[in-house]
N, CA, C and O atoms as a GROMACS GRO file, in nm:
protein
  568
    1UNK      N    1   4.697   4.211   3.996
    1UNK     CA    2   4.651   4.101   4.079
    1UNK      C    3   4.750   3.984   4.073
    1UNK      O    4   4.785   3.915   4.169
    2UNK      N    5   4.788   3.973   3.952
    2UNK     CA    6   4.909   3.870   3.911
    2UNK      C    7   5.003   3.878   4.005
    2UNK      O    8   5.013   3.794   4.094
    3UNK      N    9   5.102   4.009   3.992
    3UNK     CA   10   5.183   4.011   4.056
    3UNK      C   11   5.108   4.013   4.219
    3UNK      O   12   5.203   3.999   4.297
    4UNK      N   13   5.049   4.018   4.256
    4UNK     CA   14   5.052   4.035   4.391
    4UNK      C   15   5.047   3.871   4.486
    4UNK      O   16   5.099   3.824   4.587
    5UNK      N   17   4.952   3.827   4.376
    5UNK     CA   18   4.993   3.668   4.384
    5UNK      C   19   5.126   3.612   4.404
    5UNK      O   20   5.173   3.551   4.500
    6UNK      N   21   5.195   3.659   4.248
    6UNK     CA   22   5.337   3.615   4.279
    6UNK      C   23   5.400   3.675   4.414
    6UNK      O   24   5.460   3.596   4.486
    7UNK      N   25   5.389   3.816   4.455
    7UNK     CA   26   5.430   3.845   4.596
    7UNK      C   27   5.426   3.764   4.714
    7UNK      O   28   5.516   3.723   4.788
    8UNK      N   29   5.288   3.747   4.715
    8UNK     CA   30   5.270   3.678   4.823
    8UNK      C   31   5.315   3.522   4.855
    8UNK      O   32   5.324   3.463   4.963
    9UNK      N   33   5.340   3.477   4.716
    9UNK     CA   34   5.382   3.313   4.716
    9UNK      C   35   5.548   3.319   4.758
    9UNK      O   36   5.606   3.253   4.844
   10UNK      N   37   5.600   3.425   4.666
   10UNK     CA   38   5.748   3.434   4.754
   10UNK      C   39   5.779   3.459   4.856
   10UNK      O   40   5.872   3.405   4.916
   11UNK      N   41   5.706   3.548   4.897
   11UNK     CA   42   5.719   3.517   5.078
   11UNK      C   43   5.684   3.422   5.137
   11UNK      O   44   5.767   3.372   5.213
   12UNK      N   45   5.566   3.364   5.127
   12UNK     CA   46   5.549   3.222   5.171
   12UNK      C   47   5.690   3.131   5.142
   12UNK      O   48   5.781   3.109   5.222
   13UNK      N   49   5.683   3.094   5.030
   13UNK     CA   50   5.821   3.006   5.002
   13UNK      C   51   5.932   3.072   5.098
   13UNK      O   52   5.980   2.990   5.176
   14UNK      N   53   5.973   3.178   5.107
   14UNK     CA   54   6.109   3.261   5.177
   14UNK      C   55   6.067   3.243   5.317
   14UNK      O   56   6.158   3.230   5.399
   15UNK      N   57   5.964   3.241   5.353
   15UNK     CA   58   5.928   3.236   5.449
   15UNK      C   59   5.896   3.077   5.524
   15UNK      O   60   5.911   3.054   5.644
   16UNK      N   61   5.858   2.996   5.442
   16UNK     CA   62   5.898   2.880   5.480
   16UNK      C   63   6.022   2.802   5.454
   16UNK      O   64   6.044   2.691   5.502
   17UNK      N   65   6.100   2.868   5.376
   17UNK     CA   66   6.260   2.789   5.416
   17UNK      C   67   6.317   2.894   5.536
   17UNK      O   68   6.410   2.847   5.601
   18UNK      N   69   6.280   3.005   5.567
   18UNK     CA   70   6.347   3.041   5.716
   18UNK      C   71   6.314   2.929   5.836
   18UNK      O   72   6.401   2.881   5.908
   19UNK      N   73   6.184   2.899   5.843
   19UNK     CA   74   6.121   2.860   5.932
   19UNK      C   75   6.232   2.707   5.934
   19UNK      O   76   6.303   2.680   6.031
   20UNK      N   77   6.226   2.631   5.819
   20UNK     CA   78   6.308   2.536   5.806
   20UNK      C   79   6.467   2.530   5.854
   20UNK      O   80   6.541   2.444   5.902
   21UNK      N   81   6.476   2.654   5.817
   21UNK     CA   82   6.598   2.668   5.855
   21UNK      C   83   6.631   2.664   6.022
   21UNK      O   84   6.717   2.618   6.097
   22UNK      N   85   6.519   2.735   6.027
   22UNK     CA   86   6.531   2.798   6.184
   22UNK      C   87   6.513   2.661   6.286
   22UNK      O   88   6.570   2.651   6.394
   23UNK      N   89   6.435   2.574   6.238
   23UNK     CA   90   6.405   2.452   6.313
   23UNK      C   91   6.477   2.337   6.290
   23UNK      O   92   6.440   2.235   6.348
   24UNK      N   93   6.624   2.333   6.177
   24UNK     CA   94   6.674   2.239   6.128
   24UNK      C   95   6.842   2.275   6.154
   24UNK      O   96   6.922   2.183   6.140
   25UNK      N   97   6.888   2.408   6.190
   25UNK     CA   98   6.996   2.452   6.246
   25UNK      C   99   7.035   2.400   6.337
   25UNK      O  100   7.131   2.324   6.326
   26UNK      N  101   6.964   2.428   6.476
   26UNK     CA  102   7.015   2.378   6.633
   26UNK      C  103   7.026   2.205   6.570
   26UNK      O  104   7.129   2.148   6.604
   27UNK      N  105   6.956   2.146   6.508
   27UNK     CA  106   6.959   1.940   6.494
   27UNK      C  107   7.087   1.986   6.414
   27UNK      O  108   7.154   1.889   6.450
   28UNK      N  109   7.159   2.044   6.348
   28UNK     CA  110   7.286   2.022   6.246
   28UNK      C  111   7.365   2.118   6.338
   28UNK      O  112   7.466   2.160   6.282
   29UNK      N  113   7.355   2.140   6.402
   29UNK     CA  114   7.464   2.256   6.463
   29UNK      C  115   7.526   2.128   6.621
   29UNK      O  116   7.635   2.112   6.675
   30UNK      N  117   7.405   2.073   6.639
   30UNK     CA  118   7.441   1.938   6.761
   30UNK      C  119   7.471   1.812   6.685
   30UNK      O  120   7.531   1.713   6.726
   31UNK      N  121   7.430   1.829   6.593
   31UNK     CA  122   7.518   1.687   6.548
   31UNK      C  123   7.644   1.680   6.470
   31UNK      O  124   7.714   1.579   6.473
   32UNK      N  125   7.685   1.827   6.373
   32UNK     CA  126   7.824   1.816   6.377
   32UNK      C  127   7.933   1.840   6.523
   32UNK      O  128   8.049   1.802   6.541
   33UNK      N  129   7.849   1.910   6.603
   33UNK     CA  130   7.933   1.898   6.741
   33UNK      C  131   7.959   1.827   6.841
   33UNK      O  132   8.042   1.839   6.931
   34UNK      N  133   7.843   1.714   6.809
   34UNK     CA  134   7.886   1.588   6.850
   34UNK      C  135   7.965   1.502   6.801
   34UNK      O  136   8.010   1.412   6.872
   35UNK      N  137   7.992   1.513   6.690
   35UNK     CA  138   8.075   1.419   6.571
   35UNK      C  139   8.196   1.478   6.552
   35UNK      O  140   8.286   1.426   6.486
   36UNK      N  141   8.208   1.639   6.633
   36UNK     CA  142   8.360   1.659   6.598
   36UNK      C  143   8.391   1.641   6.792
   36UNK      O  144   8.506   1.622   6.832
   37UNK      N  145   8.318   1.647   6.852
   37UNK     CA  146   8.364   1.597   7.016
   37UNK      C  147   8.311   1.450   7.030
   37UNK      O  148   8.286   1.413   7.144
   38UNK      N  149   8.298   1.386   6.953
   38UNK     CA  150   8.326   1.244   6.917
   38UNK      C  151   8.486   1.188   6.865
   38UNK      O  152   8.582   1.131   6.919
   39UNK      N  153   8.457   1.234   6.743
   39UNK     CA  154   8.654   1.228   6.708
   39UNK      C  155   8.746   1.258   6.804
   39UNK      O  156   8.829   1.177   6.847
   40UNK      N  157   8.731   1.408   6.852
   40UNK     CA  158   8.853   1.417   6.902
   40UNK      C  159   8.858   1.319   7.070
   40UNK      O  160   8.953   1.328   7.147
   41UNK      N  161   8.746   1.240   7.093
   41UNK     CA  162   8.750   1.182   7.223
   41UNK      C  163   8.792   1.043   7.148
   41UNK      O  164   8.828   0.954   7.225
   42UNK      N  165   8.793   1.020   7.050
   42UNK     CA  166   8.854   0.905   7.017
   42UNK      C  167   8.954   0.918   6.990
   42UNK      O  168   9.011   0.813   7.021
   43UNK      N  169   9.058   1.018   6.928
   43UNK     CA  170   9.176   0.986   6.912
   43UNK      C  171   9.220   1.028   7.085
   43UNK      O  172   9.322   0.963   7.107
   44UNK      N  173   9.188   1.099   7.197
   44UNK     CA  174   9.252   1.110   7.248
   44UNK      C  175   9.284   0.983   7.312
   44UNK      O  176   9.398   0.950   7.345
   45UNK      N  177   9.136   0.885   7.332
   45UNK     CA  178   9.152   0.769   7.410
   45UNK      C  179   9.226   0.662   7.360
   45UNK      O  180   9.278   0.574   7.428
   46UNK      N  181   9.228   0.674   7.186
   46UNK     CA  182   9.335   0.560   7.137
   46UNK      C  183   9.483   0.643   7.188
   46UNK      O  184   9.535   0.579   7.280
   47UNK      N  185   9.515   0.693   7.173
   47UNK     CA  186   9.634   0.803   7.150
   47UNK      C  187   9.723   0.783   7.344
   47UNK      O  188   9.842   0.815   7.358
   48UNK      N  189   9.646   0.734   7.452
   48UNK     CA  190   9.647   0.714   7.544
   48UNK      C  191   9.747   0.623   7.576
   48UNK      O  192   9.741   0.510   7.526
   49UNK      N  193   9.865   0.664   7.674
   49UNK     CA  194  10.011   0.588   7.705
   49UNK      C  195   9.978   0.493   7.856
   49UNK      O  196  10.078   0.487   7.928
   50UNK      N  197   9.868   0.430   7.903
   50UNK     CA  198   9.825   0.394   8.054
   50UNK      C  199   9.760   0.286   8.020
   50UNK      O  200   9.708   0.228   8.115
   51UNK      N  201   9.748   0.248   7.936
   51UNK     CA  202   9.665   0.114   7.850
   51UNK      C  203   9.671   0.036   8.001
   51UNK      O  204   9.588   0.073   8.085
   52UNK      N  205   9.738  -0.038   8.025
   52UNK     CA  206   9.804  -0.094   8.128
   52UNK      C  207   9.744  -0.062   8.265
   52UNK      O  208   9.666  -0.147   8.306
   53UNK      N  209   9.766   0.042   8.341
   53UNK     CA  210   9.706   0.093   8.410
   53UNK      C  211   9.545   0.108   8.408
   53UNK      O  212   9.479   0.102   8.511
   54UNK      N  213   9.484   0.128   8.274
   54UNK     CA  214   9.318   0.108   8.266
   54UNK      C  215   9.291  -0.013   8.319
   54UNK      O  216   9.253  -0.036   8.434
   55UNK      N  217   9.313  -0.092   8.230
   55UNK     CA  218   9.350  -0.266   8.285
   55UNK      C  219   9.322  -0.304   8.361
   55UNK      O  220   9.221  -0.370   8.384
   56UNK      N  221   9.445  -0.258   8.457
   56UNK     CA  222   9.445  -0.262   8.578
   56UNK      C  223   9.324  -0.244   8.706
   56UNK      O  224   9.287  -0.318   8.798
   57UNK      N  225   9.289  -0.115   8.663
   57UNK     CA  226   9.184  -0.096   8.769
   57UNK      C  227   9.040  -0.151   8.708
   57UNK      O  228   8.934  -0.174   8.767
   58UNK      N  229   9.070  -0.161   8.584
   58UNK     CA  230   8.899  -0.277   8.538
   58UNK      C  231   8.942  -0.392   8.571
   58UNK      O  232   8.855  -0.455   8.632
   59UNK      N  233   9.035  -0.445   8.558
   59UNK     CA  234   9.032  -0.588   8.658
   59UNK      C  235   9.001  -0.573   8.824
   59UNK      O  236   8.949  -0.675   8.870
   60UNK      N  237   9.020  -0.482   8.908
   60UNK     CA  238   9.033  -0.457   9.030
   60UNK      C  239   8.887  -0.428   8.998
   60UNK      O  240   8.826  -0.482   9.091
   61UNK      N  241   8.796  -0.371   8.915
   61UNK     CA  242   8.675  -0.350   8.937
   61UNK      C  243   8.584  -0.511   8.907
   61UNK      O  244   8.504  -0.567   8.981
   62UNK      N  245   8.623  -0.544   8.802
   62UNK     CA  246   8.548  -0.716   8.826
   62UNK      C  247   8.577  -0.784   8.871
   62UNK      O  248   8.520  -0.893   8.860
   63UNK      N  249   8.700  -0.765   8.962
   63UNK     CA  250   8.689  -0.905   9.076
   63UNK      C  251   8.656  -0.830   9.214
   63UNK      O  252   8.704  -0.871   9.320
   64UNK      N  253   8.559  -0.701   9.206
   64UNK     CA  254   8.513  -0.687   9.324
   64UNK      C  255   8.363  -0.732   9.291
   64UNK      O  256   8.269  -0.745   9.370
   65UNK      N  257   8.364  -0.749   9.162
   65UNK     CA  258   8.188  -0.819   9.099
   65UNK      C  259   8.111  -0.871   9.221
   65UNK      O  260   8.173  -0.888   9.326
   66UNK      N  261   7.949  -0.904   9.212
   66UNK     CA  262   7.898  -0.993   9.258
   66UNK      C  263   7.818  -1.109   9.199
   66UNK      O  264   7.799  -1.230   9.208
   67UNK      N  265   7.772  -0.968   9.116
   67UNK     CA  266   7.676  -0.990   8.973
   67UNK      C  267   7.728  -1.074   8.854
   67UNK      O  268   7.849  -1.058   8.839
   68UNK      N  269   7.682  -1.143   8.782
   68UNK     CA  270   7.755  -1.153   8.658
   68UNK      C  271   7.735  -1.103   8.525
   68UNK      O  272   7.811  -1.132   8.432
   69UNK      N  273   7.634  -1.028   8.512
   69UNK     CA  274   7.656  -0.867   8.439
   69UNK      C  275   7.547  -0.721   8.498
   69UNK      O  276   7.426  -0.699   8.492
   70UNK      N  277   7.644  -0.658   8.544
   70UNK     CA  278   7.587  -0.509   8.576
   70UNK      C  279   7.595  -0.418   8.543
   70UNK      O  280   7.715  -0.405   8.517
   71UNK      N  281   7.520  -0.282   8.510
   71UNK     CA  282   7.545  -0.180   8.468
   71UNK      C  283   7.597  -0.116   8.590
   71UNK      O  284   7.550  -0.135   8.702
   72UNK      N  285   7.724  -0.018   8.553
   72UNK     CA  286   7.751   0.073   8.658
   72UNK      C  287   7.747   0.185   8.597
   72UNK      O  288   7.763   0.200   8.476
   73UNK      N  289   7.718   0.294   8.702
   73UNK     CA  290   7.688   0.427   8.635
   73UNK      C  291   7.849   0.434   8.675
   73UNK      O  292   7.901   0.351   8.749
   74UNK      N  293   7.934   0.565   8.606
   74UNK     CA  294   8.073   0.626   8.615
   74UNK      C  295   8.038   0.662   8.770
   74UNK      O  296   8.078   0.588   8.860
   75UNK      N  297   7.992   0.730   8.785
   75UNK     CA  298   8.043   0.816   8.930
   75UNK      C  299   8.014   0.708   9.067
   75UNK      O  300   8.042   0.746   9.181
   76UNK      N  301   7.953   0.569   9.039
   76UNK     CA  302   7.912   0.479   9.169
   76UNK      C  303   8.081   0.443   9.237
   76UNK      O  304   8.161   0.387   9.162
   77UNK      N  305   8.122   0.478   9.369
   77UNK     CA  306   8.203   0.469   9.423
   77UNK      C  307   8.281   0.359   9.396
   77UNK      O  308   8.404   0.361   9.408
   78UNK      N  309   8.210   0.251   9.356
   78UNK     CA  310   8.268   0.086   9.337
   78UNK      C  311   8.388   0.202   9.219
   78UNK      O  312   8.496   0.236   9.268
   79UNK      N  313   8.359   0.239   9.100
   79UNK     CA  314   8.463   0.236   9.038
   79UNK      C  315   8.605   0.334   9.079
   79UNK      O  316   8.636   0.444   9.125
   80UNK      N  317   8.650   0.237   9.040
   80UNK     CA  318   8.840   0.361   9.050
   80UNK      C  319   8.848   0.486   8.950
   80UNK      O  320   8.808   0.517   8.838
   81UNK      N  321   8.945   0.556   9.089
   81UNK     CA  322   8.934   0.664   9.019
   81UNK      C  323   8.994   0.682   8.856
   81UNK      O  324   8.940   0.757   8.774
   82UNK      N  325   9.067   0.631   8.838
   82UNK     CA  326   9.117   0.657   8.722
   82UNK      C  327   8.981   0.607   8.597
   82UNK      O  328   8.992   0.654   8.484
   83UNK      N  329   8.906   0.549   8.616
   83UNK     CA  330   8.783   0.460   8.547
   83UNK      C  331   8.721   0.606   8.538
   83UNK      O  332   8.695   0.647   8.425
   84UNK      N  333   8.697   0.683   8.640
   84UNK     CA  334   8.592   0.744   8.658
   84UNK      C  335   8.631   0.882   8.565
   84UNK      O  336   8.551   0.940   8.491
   85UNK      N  337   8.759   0.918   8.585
   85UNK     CA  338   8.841   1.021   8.527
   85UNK      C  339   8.812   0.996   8.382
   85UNK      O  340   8.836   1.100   8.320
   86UNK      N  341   8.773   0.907   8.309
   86UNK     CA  342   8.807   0.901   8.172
   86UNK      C  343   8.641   0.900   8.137
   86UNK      O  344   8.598   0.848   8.034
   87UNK      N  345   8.569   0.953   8.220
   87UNK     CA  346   8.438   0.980   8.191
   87UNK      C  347   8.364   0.869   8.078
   87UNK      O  348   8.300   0.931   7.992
   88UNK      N  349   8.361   0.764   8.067
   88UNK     CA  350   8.278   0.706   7.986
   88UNK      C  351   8.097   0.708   8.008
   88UNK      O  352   8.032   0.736   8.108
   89UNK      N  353   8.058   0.673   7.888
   89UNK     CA  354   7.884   0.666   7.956
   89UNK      C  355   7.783   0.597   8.056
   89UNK      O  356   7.694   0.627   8.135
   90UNK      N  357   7.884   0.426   7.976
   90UNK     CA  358   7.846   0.370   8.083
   90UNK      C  359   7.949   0.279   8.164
   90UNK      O  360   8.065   0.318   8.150
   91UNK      N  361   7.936   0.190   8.228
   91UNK     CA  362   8.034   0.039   8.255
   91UNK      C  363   7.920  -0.061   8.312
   91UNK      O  364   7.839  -0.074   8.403
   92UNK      N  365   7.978  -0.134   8.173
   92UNK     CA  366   7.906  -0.277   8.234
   92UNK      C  367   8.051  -0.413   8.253
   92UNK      O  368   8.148  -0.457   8.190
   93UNK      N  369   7.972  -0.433   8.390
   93UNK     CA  370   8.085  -0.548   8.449
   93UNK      C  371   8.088  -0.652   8.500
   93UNK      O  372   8.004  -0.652   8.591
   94UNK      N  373   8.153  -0.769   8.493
   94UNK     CA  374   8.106  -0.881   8.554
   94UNK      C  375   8.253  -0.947   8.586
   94UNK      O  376   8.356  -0.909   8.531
   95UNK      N  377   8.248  -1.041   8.674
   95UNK     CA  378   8.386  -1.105   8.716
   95UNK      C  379   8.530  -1.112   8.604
   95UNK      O  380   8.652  -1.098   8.616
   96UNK      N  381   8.475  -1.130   8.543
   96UNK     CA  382   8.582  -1.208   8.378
   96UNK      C  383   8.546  -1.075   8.281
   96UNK      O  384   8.605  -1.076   8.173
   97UNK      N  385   8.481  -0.992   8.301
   97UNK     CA  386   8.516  -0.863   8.182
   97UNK      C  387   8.454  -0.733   8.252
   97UNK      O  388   8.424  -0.722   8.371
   98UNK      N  389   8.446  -0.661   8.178
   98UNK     CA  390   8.425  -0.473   8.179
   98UNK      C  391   8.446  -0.419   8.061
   98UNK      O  392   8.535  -0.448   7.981
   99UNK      N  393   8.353  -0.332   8.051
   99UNK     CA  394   8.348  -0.247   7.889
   99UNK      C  395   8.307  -0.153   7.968
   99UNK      O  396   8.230  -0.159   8.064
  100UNK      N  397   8.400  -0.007   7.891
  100UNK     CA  398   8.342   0.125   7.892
  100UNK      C  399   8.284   0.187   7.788
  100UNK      O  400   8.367   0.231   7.708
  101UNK      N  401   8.160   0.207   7.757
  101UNK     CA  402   8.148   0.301   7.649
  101UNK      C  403   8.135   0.414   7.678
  101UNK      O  404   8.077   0.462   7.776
  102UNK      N  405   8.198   0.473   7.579
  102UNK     CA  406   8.191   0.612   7.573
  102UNK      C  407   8.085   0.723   7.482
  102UNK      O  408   8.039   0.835   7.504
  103UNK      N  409   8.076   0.637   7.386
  103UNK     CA  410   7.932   0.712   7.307
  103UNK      C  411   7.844   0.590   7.223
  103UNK      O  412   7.858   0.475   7.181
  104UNK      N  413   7.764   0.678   7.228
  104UNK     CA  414   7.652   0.531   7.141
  104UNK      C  415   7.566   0.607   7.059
  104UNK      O  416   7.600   0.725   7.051
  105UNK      N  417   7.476   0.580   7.001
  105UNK     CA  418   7.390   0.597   6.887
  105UNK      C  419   7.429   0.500   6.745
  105UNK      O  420   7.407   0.384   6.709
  106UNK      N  421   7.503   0.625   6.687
  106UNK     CA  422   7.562   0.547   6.587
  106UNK      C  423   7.720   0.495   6.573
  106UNK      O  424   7.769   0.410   6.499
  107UNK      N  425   7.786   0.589   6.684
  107UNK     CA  426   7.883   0.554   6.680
  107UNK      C  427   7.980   0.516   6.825
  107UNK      O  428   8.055   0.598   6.879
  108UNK      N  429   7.955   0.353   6.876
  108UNK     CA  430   7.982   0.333   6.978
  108UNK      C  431   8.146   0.289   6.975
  108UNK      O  432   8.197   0.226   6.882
  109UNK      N  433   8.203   0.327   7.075
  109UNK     CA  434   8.307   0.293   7.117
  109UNK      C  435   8.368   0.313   7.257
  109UNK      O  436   8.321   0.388   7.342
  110UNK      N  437   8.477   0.239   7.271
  110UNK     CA  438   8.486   0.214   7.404
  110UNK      C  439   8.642   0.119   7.437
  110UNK      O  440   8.711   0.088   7.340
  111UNK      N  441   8.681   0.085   7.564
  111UNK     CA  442   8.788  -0.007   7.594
  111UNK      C  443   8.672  -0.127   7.671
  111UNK      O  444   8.568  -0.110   7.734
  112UNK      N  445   8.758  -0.262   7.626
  112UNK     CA  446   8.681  -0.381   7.684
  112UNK      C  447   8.786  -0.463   7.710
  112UNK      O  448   8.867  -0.493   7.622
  113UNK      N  449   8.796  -0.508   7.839
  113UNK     CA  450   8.897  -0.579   7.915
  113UNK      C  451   8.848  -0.730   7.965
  113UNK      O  452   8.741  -0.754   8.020
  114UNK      N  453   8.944  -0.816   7.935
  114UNK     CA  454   8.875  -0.972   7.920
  114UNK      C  455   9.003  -1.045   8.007
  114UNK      O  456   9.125  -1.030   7.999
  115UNK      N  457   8.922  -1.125   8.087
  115UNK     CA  458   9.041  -1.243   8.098
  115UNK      C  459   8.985  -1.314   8.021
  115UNK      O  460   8.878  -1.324   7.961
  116UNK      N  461   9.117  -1.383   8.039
  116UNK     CA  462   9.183  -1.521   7.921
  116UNK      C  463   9.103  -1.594   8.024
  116UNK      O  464   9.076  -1.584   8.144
  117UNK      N  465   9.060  -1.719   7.860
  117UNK     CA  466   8.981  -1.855   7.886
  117UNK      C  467   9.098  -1.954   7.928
  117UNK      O  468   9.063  -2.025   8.022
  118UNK      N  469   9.180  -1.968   7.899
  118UNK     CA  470   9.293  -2.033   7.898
  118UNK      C  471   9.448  -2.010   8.060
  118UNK      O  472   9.529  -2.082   8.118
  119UNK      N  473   9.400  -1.862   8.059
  119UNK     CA  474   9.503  -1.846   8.208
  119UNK      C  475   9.436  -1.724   8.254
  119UNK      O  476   9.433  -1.618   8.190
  120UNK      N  477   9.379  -1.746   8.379
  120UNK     CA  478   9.327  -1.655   8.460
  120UNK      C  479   9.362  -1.522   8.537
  120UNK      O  480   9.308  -1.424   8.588
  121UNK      N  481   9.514  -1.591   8.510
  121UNK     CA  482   9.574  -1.461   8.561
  121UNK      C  483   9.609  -1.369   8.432
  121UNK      O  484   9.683  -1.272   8.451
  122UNK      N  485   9.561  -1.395   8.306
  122UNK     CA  486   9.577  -1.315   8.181
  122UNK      C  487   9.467  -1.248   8.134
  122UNK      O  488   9.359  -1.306   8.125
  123UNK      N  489   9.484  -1.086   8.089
  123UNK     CA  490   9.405  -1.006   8.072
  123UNK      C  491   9.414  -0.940   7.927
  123UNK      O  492   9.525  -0.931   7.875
  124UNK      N  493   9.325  -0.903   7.874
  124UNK     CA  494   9.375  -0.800   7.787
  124UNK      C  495   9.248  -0.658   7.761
  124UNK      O  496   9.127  -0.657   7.784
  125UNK      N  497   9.327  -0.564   7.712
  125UNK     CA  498   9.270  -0.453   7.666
  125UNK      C  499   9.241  -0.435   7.524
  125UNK      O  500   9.337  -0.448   7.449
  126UNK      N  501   9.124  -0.406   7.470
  126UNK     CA  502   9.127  -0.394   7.341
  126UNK      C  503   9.060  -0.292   7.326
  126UNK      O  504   9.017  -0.238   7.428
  127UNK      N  505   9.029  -0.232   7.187
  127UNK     CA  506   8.965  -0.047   7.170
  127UNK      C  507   8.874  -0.112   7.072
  127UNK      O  508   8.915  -0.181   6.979
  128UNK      N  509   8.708  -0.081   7.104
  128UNK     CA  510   8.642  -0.104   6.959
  128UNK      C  511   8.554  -0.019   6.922
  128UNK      O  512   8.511   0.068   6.997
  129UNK      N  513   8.521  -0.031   6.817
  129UNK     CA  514   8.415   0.017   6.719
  129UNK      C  515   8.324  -0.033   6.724
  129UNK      O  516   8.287  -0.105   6.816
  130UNK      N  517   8.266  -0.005   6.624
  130UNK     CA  518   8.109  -0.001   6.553
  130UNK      C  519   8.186  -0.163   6.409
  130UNK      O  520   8.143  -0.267   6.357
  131UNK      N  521   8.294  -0.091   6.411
  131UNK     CA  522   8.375  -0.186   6.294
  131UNK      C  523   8.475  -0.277   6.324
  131UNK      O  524   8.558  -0.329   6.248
  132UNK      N  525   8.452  -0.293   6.484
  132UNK     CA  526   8.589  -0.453   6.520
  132UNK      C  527   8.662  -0.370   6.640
  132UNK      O  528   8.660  -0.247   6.655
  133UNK      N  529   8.704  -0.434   6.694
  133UNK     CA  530   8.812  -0.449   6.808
  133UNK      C  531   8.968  -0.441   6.758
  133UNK      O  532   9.022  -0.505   6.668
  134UNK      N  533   9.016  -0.353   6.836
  134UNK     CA  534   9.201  -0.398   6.818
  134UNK      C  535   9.270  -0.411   6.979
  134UNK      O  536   9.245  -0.352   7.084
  135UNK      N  537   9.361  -0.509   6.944
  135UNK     CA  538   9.421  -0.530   7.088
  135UNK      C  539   9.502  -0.418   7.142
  135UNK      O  540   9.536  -0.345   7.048
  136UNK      N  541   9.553  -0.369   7.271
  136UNK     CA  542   9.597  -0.266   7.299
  136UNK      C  543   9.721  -0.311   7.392
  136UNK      O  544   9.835  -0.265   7.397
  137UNK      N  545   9.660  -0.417   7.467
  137UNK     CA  546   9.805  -0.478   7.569
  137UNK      C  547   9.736  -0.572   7.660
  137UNK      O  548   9.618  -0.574   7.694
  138UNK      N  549   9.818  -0.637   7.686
  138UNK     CA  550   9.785  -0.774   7.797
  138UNK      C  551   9.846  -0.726   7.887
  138UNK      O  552   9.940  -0.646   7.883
  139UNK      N  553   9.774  -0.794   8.009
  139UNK     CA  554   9.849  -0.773   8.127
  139UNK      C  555   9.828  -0.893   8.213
  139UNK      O  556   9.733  -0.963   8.176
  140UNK      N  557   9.901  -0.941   8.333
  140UNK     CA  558   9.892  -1.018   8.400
  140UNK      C  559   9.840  -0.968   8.567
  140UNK      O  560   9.887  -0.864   8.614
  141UNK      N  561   9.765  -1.031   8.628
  141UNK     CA  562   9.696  -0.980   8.778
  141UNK      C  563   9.675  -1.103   8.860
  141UNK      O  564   9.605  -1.201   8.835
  142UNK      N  565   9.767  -1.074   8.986
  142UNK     CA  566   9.711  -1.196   9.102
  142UNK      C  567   9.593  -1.157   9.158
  142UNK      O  568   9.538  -1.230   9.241
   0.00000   0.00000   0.00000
């Protein structure tokens, strides 16, 4: 009788870490594959030689503003193509800036493009984190 007890409790136990398993796999199997197609979308976007050119067309996108802050979805025609090409999640934009993010939860990042308080025709690009901003390049726009 003993042992049959013990039988039956080890299957239970074996049988409830499958179940665990089985329901705790797909959540760890999507979140290291988000975190390794997280990385590699961040180094590609730091790693990126057009800094300049992004810039560019996020300034051409907030001075077609009306609003002074909007969400744009990627695919709404207002944005350029090259904006749209670099697939971010969202864009929010307003006359004097634009941010793209590209992922969020825990780990947001993105390019955010500012004119200068000081000269209007001065812009810059910077790359941030969750942990600070770094500058990427200025540019100038009539």
């Amino acid at each position: 009788m003993r042992k049959s007890i013990l039988i039956v409790f080890g299957a239970l136990v074996v049988g409830g870490l499958v179940a665990v398993g089985v329901f705790t796999a797909p959540i760890v199997y999507w979140t290291m594959r988000d975190g390794f197609q997280s990385a590699r979308q961040k180094r590609a976007l730091q790693s990126r030689s057009d800094f300049s050119h992004i810039a560019t067309a996020c300034v051409s996108l907030a001075r077609s503003m009306t609003n002074e802050n909007t969400l744009i979805k990627p695919t709404d025609p207002i944005v350029p193509g090259l904006l749209r090409s670099l697939s971010p999640r969202y864009i929010s934009a307003s006359s004097n800036y634009v941010e793209m993010e590209f992922h969020g939860g825990f780990d947001h990042y993105g390019y955010r493009v500012r004119q200068s308080a000081t000269n209007a025709r001065q812009w810059t690009i910077s790359w941030y984190t969750e942990d600070g901003q770094r500058l990427l390049t200025t540019i100038s726009y009539d």
